[in-house]
Every structure is written in structure tokens, then in C-alpha cells.
C-alpha positions in Angstrom: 107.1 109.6 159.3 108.0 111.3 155.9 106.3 114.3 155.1 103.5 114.2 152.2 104.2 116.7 149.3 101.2 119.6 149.1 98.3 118.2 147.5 98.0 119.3 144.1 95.2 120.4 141.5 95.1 120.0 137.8 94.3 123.6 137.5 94.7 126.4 138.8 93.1 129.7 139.7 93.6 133.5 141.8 92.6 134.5 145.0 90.8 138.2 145.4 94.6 139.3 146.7 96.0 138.3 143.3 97.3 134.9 144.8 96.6 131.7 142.3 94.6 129.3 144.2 93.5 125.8 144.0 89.6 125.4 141.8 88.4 124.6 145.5 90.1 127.5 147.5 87.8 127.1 150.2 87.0 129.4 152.9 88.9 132.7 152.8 91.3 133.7 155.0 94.3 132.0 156.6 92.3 128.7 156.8 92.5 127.9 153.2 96.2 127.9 152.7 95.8 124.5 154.7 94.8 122.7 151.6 98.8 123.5 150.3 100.6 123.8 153.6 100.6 122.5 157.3 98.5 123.8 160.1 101.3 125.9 161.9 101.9 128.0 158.6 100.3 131.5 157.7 99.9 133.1 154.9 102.9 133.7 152.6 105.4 135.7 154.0 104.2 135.2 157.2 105.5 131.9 158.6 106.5 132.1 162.2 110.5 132.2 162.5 111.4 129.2 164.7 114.6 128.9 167.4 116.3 126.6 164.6 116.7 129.5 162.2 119.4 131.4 162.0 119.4 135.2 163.2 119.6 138.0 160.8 123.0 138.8 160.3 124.5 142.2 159.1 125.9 141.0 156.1 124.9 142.8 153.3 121.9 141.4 151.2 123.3 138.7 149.0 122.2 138.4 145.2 120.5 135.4 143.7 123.1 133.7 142.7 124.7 133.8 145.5 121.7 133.0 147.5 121.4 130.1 145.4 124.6 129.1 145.8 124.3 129.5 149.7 120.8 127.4 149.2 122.5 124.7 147.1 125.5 123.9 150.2 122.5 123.8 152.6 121.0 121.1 150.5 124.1 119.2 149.9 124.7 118.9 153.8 121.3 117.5 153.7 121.8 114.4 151.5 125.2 113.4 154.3 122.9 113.3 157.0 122.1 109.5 157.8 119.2 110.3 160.3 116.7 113.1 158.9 114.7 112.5 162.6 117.8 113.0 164.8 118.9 116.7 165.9 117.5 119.8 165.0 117.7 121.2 161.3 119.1 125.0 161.3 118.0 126.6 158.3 120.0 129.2 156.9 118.3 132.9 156.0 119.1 132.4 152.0 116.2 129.8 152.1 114.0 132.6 153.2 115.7 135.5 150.9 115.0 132.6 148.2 111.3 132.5 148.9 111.0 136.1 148.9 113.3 136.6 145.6 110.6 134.1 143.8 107.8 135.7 145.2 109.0 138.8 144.1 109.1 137.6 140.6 106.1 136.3 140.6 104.4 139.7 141.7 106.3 141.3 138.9 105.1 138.6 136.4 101.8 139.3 137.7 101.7 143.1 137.0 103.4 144.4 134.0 106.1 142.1 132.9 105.1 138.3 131.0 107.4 135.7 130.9 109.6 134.9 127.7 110.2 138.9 127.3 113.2 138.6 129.0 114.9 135.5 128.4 117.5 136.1 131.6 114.7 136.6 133.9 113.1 133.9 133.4 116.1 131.3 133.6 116.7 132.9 136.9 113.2 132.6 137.9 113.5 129.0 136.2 116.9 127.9 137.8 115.3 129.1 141.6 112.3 127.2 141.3 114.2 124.0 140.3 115.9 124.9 143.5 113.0 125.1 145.6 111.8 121.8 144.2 114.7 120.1 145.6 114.4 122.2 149.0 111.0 120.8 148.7 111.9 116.8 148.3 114.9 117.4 150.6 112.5 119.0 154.1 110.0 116.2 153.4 112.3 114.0 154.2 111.9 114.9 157.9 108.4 114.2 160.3 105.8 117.0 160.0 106.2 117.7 163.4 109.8 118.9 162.9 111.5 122.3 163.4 111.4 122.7 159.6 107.8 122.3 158.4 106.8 126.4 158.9 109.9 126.4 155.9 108.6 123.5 154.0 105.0 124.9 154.2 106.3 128.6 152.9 108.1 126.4 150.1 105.5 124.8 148.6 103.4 127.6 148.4 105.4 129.5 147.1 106.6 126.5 144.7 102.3 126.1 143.9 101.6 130.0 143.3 104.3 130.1 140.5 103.5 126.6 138.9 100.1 128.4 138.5 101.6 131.1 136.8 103.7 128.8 134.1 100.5 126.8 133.9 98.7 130.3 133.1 101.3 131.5 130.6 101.7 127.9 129.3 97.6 127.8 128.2 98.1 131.3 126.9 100.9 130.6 124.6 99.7 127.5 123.2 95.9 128.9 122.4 97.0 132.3 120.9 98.8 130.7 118.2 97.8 132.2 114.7 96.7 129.1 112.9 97.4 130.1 109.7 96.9 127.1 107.2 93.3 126.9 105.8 93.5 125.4 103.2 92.6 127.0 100.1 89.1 125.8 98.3 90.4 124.6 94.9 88.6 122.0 92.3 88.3 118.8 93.5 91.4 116.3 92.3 89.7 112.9 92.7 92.5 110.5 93.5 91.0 107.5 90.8 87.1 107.2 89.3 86.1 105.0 92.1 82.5 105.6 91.8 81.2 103.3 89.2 78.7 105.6 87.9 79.3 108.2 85.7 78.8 110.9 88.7 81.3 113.3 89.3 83.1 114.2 92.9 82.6 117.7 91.4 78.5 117.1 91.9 78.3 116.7 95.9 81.4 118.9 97.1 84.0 120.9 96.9 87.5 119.3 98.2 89.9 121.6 99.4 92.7 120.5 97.7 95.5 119.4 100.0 98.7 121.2 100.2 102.0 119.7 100.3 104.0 119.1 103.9 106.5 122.2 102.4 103.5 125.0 102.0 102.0 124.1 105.0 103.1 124.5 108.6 100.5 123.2 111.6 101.1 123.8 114.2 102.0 127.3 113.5 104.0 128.5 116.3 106.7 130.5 116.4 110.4 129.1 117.2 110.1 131.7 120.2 106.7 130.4 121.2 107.7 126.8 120.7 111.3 127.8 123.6 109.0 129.2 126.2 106.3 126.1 126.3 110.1 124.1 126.0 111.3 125.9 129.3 108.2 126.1 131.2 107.4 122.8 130.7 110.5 121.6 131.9 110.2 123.9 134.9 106.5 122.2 135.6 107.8 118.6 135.3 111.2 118.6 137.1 108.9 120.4 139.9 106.5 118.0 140.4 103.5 119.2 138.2 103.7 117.2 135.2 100.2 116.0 135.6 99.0 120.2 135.3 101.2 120.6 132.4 100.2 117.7 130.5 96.5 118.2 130.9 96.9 121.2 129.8 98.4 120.6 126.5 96.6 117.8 125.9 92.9 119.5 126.5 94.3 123.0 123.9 95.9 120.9 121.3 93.0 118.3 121.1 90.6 121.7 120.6 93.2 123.2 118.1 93.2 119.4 115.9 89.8 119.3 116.1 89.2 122.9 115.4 91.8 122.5 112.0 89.7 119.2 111.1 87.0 121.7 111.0 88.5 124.2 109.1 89.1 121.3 106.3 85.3 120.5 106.3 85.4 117.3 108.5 82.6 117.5 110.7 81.2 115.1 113.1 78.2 113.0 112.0 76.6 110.3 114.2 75.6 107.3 112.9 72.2 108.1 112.7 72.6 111.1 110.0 74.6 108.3 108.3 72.4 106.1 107.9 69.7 108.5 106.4 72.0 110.5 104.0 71.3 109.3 100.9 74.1 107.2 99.0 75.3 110.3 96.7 75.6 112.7 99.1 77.6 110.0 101.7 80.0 109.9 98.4 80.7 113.9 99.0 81.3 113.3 102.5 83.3 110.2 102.2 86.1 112.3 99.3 86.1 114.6 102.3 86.9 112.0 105.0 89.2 110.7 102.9 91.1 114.2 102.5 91.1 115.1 105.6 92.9 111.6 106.5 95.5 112.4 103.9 96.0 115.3 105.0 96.2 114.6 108.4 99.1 111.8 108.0 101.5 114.0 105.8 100.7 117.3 107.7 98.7 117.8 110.6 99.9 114.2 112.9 103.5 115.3 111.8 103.3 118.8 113.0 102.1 117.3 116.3 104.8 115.0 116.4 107.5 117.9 115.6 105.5 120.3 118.2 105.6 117.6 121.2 109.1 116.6 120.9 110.1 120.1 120.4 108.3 120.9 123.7 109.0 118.0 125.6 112.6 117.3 124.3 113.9 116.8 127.7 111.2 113.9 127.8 110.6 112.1 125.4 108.4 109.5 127.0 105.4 112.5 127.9 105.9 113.3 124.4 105.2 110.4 122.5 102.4 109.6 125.3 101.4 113.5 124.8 100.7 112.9 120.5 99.6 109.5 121.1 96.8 111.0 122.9 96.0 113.6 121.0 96.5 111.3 117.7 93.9 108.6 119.2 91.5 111.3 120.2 91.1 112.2 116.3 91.4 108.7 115.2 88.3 108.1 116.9 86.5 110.7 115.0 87.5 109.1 112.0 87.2 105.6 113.0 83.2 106.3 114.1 82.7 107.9 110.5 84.1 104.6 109.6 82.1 102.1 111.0 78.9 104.3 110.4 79.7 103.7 106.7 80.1 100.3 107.6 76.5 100.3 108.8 74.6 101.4 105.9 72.7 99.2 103.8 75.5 97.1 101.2 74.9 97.7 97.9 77.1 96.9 94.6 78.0 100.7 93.9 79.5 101.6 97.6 81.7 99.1 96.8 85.2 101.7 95.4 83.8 104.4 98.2 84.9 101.7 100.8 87.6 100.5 99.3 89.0 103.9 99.3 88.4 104.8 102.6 90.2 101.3 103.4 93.1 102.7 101.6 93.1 105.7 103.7 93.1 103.6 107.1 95.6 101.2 105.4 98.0 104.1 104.8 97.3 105.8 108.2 98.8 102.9 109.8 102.4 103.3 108.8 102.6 106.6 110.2 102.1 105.5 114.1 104.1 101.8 113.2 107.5 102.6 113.9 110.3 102.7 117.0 108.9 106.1 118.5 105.6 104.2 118.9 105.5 101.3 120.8 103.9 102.1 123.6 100.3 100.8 125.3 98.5 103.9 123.8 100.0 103.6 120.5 99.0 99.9 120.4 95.3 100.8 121.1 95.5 103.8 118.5 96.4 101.5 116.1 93.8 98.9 116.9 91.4 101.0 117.0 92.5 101.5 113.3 92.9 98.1 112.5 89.4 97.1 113.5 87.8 99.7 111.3 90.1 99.0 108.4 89.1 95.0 109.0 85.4 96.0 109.5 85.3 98.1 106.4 86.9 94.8 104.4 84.4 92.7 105.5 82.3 94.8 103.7 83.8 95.5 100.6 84.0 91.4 100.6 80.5 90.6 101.2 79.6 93.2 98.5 82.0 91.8 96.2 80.4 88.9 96.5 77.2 89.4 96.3 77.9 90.4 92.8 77.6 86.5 92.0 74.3 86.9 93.2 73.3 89.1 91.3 74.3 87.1 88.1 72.1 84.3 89.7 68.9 86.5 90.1 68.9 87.6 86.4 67.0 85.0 84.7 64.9 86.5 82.6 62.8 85.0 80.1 63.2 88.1 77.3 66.3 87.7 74.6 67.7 90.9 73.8 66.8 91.9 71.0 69.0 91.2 67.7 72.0 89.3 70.0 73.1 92.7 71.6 75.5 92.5 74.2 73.3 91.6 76.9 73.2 94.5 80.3 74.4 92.2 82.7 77.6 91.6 80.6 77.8 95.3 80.6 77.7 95.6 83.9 79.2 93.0 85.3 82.2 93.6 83.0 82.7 97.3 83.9 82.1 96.6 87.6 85.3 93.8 87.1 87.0 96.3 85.9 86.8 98.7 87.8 87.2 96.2 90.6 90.4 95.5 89.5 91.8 98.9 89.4 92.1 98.0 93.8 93.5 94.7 92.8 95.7 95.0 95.6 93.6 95.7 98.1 91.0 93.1 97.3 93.7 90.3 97.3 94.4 92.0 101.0 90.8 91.8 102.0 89.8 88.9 100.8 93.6 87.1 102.2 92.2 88.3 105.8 88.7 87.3 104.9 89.9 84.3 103.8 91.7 83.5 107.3 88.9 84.5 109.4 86.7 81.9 107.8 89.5 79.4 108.2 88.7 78.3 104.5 91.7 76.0 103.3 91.9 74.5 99.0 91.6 71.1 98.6 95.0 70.2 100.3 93.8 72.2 103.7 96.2 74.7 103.5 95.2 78.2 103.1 95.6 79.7 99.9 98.1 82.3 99.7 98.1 85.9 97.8 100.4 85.6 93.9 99.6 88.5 91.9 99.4 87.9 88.2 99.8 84.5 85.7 102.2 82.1 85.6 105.0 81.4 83.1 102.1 79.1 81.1 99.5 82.3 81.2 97.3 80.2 83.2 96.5 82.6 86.6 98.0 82.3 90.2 96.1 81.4 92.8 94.8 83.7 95.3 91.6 84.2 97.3 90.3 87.6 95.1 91.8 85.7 91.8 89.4 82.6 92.8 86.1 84.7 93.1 87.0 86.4 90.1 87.2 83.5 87.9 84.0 82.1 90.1 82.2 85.1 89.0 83.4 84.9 85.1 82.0 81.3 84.9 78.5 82.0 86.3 78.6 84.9 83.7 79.4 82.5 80.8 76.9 80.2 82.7 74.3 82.7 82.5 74.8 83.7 79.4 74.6 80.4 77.4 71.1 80.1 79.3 70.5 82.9 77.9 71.3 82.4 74.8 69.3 79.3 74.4 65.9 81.7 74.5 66.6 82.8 70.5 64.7 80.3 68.3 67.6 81.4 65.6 70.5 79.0 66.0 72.3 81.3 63.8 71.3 84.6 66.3 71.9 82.7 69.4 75.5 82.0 67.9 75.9 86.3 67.1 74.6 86.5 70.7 77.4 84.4 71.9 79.7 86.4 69.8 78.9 90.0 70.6 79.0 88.3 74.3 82.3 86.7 74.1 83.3 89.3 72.1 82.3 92.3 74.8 84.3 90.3 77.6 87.8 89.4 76.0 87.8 93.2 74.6 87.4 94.2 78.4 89.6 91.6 79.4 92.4 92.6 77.2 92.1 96.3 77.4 92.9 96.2 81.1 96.1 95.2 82.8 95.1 94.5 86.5 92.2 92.1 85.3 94.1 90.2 82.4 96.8 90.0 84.9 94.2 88.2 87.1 92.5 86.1 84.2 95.9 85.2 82.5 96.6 84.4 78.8 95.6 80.7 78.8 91.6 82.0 79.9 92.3 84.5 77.0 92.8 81.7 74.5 90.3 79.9 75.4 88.2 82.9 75.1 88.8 83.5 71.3 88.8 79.8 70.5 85.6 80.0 71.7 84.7 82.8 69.7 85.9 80.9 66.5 83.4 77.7 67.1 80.6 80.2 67.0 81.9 81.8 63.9 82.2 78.3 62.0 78.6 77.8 63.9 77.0 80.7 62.5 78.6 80.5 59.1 77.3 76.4 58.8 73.5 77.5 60.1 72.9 80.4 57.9 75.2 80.0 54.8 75.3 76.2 54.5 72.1 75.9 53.0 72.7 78.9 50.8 75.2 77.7 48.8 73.6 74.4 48.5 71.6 76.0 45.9 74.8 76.7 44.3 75.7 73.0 43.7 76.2 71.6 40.1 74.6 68.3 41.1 71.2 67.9 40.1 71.1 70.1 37.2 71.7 68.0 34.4 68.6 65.9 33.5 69.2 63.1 30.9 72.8 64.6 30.2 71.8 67.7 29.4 71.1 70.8 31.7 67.9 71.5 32.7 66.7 75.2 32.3 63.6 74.8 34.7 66.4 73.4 37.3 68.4 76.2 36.8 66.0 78.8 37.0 64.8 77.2 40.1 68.0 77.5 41.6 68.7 81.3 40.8 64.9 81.6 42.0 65.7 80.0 45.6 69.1 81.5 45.8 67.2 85.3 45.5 64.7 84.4 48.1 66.8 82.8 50.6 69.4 85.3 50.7 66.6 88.0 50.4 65.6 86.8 53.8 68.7 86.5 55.5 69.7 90.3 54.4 66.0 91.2 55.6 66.4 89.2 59.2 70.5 90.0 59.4 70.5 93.3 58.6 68.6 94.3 62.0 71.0 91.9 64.2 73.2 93.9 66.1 77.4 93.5 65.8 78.3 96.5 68.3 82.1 95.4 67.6 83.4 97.2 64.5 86.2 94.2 64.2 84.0 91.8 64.6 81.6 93.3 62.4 84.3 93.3 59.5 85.8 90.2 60.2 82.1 88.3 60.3 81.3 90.7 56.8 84.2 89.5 55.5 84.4 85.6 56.0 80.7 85.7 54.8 81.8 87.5 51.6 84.5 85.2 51.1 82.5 82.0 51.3 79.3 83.6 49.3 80.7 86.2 46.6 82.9 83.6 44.7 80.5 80.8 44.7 78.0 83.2 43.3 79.9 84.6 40.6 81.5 81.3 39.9 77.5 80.0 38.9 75.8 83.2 37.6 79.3 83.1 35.0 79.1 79.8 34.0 75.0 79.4 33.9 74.2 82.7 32.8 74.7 82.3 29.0 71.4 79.3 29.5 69.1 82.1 30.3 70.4 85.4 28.5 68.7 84.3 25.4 65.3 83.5 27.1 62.8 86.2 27.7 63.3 88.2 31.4 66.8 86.7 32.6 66.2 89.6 35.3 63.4 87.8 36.8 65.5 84.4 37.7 69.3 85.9 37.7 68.3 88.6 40.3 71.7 90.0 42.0 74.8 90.3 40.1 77.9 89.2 42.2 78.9 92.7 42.7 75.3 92.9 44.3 75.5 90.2 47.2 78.9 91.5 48.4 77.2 94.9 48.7 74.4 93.5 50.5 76.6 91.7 52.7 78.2 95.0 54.0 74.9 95.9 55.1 74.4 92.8 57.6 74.8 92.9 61.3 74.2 97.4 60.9 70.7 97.0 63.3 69.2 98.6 60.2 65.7 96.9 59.6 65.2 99.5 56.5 68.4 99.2 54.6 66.8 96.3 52.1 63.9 99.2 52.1 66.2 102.2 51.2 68.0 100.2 48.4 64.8 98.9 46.7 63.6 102.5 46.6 
């Protein structure tokens, strides 16, 4: 029957004699040292020389090394004995010097003296308890009714009093580090406009502004600090306590993370104050999420790293298990912030705040992806990522989305007055456009969206991601590309209904115009989304725009100029003056009309303004002078030429400049 080690405790605590107990010391007395050692043992120092041990001798008293030496041949002639339960053991008087050279020490460490002031001390005191962890190992080996249990008792009590100790000066070291990294509270630098109103970050917080991996140093602990929790934590593990040790660190650096989070302004909030903080002051909260997460992949979750393998370099398994705990408890706190925001009611403007925080979980991930992690508790820290980065895409696609929608729902019956750019194209094309400025990322969420539907093209294979056009300009096919280009034809669809509800065919044409116009300038003046629309959709676009040019030019100037035809003023070979008076008559009032109804139409677009100013000029001006030159001389001699020949040509081409201002008092201003 082997002998069991001494139970253990994950912490430790003293005795009234000074002597570091177990949390459940029990009764006092010699009685509770049973909970560490075997019945026939008393209190330390006290165990009951047996007949196997050798007498005193007269020698003089040896010094540690030399005991250990003498300690180290006794163990070796352990491991050559084939039968541990035959004969009995004699063991020699350095075991017991040993035992009372440690406990020694540990008095000393106790009263005045700490450990790591004295660096050849404590590798003595170090080297002697590895030694009495292998006595330890070595006497279990024989039944507990054997000559040597009063020595194996004495041992491990003696071996449990100073892994209390370590433990003690291990907690100690590692929670009176100076912390000092706050980060200093600077104007916010706001990583892209991803709020698609015109509010600032500025407005809600105040974002510390993180500093780079070389001005910063977390954990700060000194290289001195950082050698004694290396060499005490080897001593706990290599004796049998790594269970103590790593609780330890893994309860005081878990405070310290969460503590430094704290410091940064990340504080917890449950899903219930989430859900009723209003939207724009979630946005301050989100920038500071978002921050902290930076921050905490190039600064804080290295400094971890660095501290635990500097610690732990003897093992680097308990190291990376060590972080990866710690690591996975603050994920959590950021994945819950996560999916709270993930909870709130979807609406069209959350869409860039969640789109940046899936940039900051995107970017997280790399950090815990590569050969030092792949482990079970890495793979459920970065899960546990995953899922909130896939939950928080789910979202931004279902918003996305639900812009078409909203194109669908406005239908009302009201023109816009003077064939303005309509608000919906406003918005929809700003919201596109700032879309597109995560181009990226929305080709990433919708691919996965796109294979948890299981949605396939028309040749049942699922679509893949191809950023930009092809060699012909027309665009690549990808899932965000698709519902971009879905979205742009329910706009044009929309807006041709639209359009129909102006009784002018010549307005609804400017309608289509300043419409078209408004959508290929957005287009063209940003890279991600002409990337996604291509050249070809750009063509298109302005060959559309020229039909309703020719369009407007036929329904408004067409019959204009018709009263500048020859045909029909001659009357039995000879030209009629009543005719031609007529005509002058009919040209004033009709182009009277069209200034008086264009002038208040509305051409927001200064080119398009010009170029429609100027093809009208171009078509009118010369036709006019061209009649009023060659008829004019009929009706100079007659009495008030004025009254028919009302606009010289220099006239209409002024009056044309005024067209398309929104002015319904410019024909007012020039007759006064």
C-alpha cells in the first residue's frame, strides 16, 4: 500500500503560534496537524525518533550543502531498492538536520527577513525544498505503517508550512505592483465617421486616446519582481503545489485586468441598462468598447502573454493555460457588451456602430490564432469570439437589408416640389456610401450570411466574394455586390413612380435628372461603391441621363420654335404681317410662361445646371435671332414694333440663365 501525499488546500493561512495552516485548521492542538500528517506524528519538531534512525553521532554539525549532499546519496540508494516493503529503512540524521535547516528559514522569513532580499538565501532555501519534495515522493513509496512515516509526516509539514509562505509572498508580489499606465484623457480620435449622422464622438464621451505598445508597459513589474514570482513558482510546482500557485495568479491578475479595463472607462453594463440607454449615448459607450478592445490586443493581452511566460518559463503549458484564462475571463466581458448590443431594437443608423465593433472582434481574433494557442481553452476563447462576431453580422445584415424596405414603404403621393432631388435619394445614397466605406466587411458578413441560408445563384453553387469590376466594367459577383445593385434598382424603381406624380412631362423629366444626376455624382465620387457598381452601370447611368435631356428639350422647346417656322407666313405669295405679328405675339407668351414656371424648378447640380442652360440656349437663341433679323424690317415701319417684337435675342439668352435658379421672383425683379 503506497502512501497518499498530504492533503492539500488551495490556500493557505497561520496558526496563533505563527504556523501557516490549512483555511480549515480544525481543532487546536496536536490533533489538527492530522489533516497534513499521519496519526503517530506530533507537532513539528517533535516526531518520535524510531529504532531505524540513526544515533547522534559526534561529528561536527554539517552545513547545508553538505547535508544536502548527504540527503541526495540517501535518496539515490532509495531508487536501487527493488522492494520498498521488504527490510527496514534507516534514515540518516541529515534528513532531520534538513528539516530543521528549512524550518529555520522559514522562522527567519517569518520575522524580519522577506524573500528575494537575498538572492543566495533563497536558492538555498529553494534547492532544499526541491530536496524535500523528492524525500517526499521517495518515503511514499513505502506502506504507512512503515518505520519511516514519523519522517515522512515531519516532511510534509514542513514541505506545507513553507509552500504557504511562497504562496504568501507570491500574492504579495504580484498585487503590489505599481500599475502605472492610465492612460492619459486626450480628444477623442475617431477611427472613420461611422455614425451616419452628423453627430460627433466628441458629443457623448471622452476616449482616452490609446498609447502605443512602446509608451506603455502593463503589467508593470519590475525585472526583480517578475525573477522572484519566476523562482517561487518553480519551487511551488516542482513541489507539488501547482494547483495553489496557479489559483493564485489567476484570481490577482484577473482583478488587476479587470481593474486596468476600469481605469480605461470600460465598465460592466448588463443587458438590461442596454437595452434602455438611448441610441446616442450606446454610440459613446460603444467608441469606448471599441478602445478598450484595441487597446487590449496591442497592449494589455500582450503584457499578459510576456508576464506568464516570463513567470512560468520553465512551463510553458501552465502558461499559455494561465493567459488563456485570464484572456477568456475578459473576453467575456466584452463578448456580453456584445450581444447586449446585439439585442437592442435594429434600426438603419446602428448599422457602422456594429460594423465597427465587428471589426474590433474580427481583429481580436488573430491575436489568440496562432501556434502558442491551440489548446481546449484557447479554442473556447476564441468561439466565444466567433459567435459574437457572427451574431453581431447577422445584425448588421438584417439591417442592411431592411434598407430595401424602407425604399418599398415610401410611396408617397406628394411630388417634391420643382423636381428636387427627392430625400429618399439623399438618403439612401449617403447611407450606400457610407456602407461602402466597410466594403470588406460586408462582403465578409453577408459571404457567411449567405452560407448559413444555404442560398446558391441560379447554377446551385454558392456565390463567392470578387471585389471590384471586371475587365468589361460590368461588377463581380458577390453576395453584398448583389444587394447593392438589388437596392439601386428598387431606388430607380421608386423613383420613376415617383416621377410619374408631376402632371409636367417636361418637370417629371428635370426630376429624373436632378435624380440620376444626384446618384452617378455619388457613385463616381466614391471608390469602394463605383468599385461595386462598375463602369458599364455608370454608362448606363449617363445614357440615361441624356434621353431625359433630348426628353425635356422635345416637351418644352419643340413647340417653341415651332412658332419660329417660315411655313405659313406667306399668304398668296406675299408675307402676311397679321401672321407675323401673331407669331412674335405667341413666341413672347409662351416663352414668358416657361421662364415664369422654369425659373422656380430646381437644378441643385451647378454642371447640370450649365449644361441644361446651355443646350437650351443653343437650340433657342439662334433660331430667335435668325427670325427677329430677317422679319424685323416688316414691322419697324409700323406703329409699336415693341408691342409684337418683345425680347431682343440678347434678351432670351439672358432669360435662359435664369431657369432652373428655384427663383419664382426673378421674371418679377427684371420687369421692375
Amino acid at each position: 500500500m503506497e502512501k497518499p501525499p498530504p492533503e492539500k488546500s488551495g490556500s493557505f493561512s497561520r496558526n496563533g503560534n505563527g504556523n501557516q495552516m490549512d483555511d480549515n485548521p480544525g481543532p487546536a492542538g496536536p490533533e489538527s496537524e492530522a489533516v497534513h500528517v499521519r496519526l503517530d506524528c506530533q507537532q513539528p519538531g517533535e516526531c518520535e525518533p524510531n529504532s531505524n534512525l540513526e544515533e547522534p553521532s559526534s561529528d561536527p554539525e554539517l552545513s547545508l550543502p553538505q547535508v544536502l549532499k548527504d540527503v541526495d546519496r540517501f535518496l539515490e540508494s532509495l531508487s536501487t531498492r527493488n522492494d520498498a516493503s521488504n527490510n527496514p529503512l534507516d534514515v540518516p540524521n541529515s534528513v532531520e538536520s534538513l528539516l530543521e535547516m528549512i524550518q529555520k528559514m522559514i522562522t527567519k522569513y517569518d520575522s524580519n527577513a522577506k524573500f528575494g532580499q537575498k538572492q543566495e538565501e533563497d536558492s538555498s532555501f529553494i534547492e532544499s525544498l526541491n530536496c524535500i519534495s523528492k524525500l517526499i515522493n521517495a518515503l511514499g513509496e513505502f506502506p504507512s505503517n512503515s518505520t519511516t512515516a514519523s519522517c515522512f509526516n515531519r516532511a510534509s509539514t514542513i514541505l506545507h508550512l513553507a509552500m504557504s509562505l511562497l504562496d504568501s509572498e507570491f500574492r504579495l508580489i504580484l498585487e503590489t505592483c505599481n500599475q502605472g499606465n492610465n492612460a492619459d484623457l486626450k480628444s477623442p480620435k475617431p477611427l472613420k465617421q461611422s455614425s451616419f449622422s452628423s453627430r460627433q464622438e466628441s458629443t457623448y464621451c471622452v476616449i482616452p486616446e490609446s498609447k502605443s505598445s512602446e509608451d506603455v508597459e502593463f503589467p508593470a513589474y519590475t525585472s526583480e519582481a517578475i525573477s522572484k514570482m519566476n523562482r517561487i513558482a518553480t519551487a511551488m510546482i516542482s513541489s507539488g503545489y501547482e494547483s495553489e500557485c496557479c489559483m493564485v495568479y489567476n484570481m490577482v491578475r484577473r482583478n488587476a485586468f479587470s481593474s486596468e479595463l476600469d481605469k480605461l472607462g470600460f465598465e460592466n453594463i448588463s443587458i438590461d441598462d442596454v437595452q434602455r440607454m438611448q441610441w446616442q449615448s450606446l454610440e459613446g459607450v460603444i467608441a469606448m468598447w471599441i478602445t478598450v478592445i484595441k487597446q487590449s490586443s496591442s497592449v494589455l493581452f500582450s503584457g499578459e502573454r510576456k508576464l506568464c511566460s516570463s513567470i512560468f518559463s520553465e512551463h510553458p503549458s501552465i502558461s499559455q493555460r494561465l493567459f488563456c484564462h485570464v484572456a477568456l475571463a475578459v473576453a467575456v466581458r466584452f463578448v456580453n457588451f456584445s450581444d447586449a448590443i446585439a439585442l437592442t431594437k435594429r434600426s438603419a443608423e446602428k448599422l457602422f456602430k456594429i460594423l465597427d465593433m465587428y471589426e474590433a472582434l474580427r481583429d481580436l481574433i488573430p491575436f489568440f490564432d496562432d501556434d502558442t494557442c491551440a489548446s481546449e481553452c484557447y479554442e473556447e476563447l476564441k468561439s466565444e469570439i466567433w459567435a459574437a462576431k457572427g451574431r453581431l453580422g447577422e445584425v448588421a445584415v438584417s439591417i442592411f437589408c431592411d434598407l430595401e424596405n424602407s425604399i418599398r414603404r415610401d410611396n408617397g403621393r406628394t411630388p417634391v416640389p420643382s423636381g428636387a432631388v427627392h430625400p429618399l435619394t439623399r438618403y439612401t445614397m449617403n447611407y450606400l456610401k457610407y456602407a461602402c466605406e466597410y466594403k470588406d466587411t460586408l462582403e465578409q458578413v453577408f459571404q457567411k450570411h449567405q452560407k448559413m441560408e444555404g442560398f446558391a445563384n441560379s447554377n446551385g453553387t454558392v456565390l463567392d466574394i470578387k471585389n471590384g469590376a471586371n475587365d468589361d466594367g460590368t461588377p463581380k459577383t458577390s453576395p453584398f455586390s448583389v444587394q447593392l445593385n438589388s437596392i439601386m434598382d428598387l431606388l430607380d424603381e421608386n423613383l420613376d413612380m415617383k416621377s410619374k406624380l408631376y402632371r409636367d412631362p417636361a418637370l417629371r423629366c428635370i426630376f429624373l435628372m436632378n435624380n440620376g444626376r444626384y446618384i452617378l455624382q455619388k457613385i463616381k465620387g466614391s471608390d469602394e461603391i463605383h468599385d461595386m457598381m462598375g463602369d458599364t452601370w455608370c454608362r448606363k447611368r449617363s445614357s440615361d441621363l441624356r434621353q431625359y435631356h433630348k426628353a425635356y428639350t422635345r416637351e418644352t422647346w419643340t413647340r417653341l420654335l415651332q412658332c419660329l417656322n417660315h411655313d405659313g407666313l406667306m399668304v398668296n405669295g406675299k408675307l402676311s404681317k397679321t401672321i407675323l405679328k401673331e407669331r412674335f405675339k405667341m413666341f413672347s407668351t409662351m416663352f414668358d410662361e416657361i421662364h415664369r414656371t422654369q425659373s422656380t424648378w430646381v437644378v441643385s447640380d451647378d454642371q447640370l445646371q450649365s449644361e441644361l442652360r446651355i443646350s437650351v440656349s443653343a437650340v433657342v437663341t439662334p433660331a430667335y435671332r435668325s427670325f427677329v433679323g430677317r422679319f424685323q424690317q416688316y414691322l419697324a415701319s409700323g406703329r409699336q414694333p415693341d408691342k409684337y417684337i418683345k425680347y431682343q435675342p440678347e434678351d432670351i439668352e439672358n432669360l435662359i440663365d435664369e431657369l432652373f435658379d428655384g427663383n419664382p421672383t426673378s421674371m418679377a425683379r427684371r420687369r421692375t
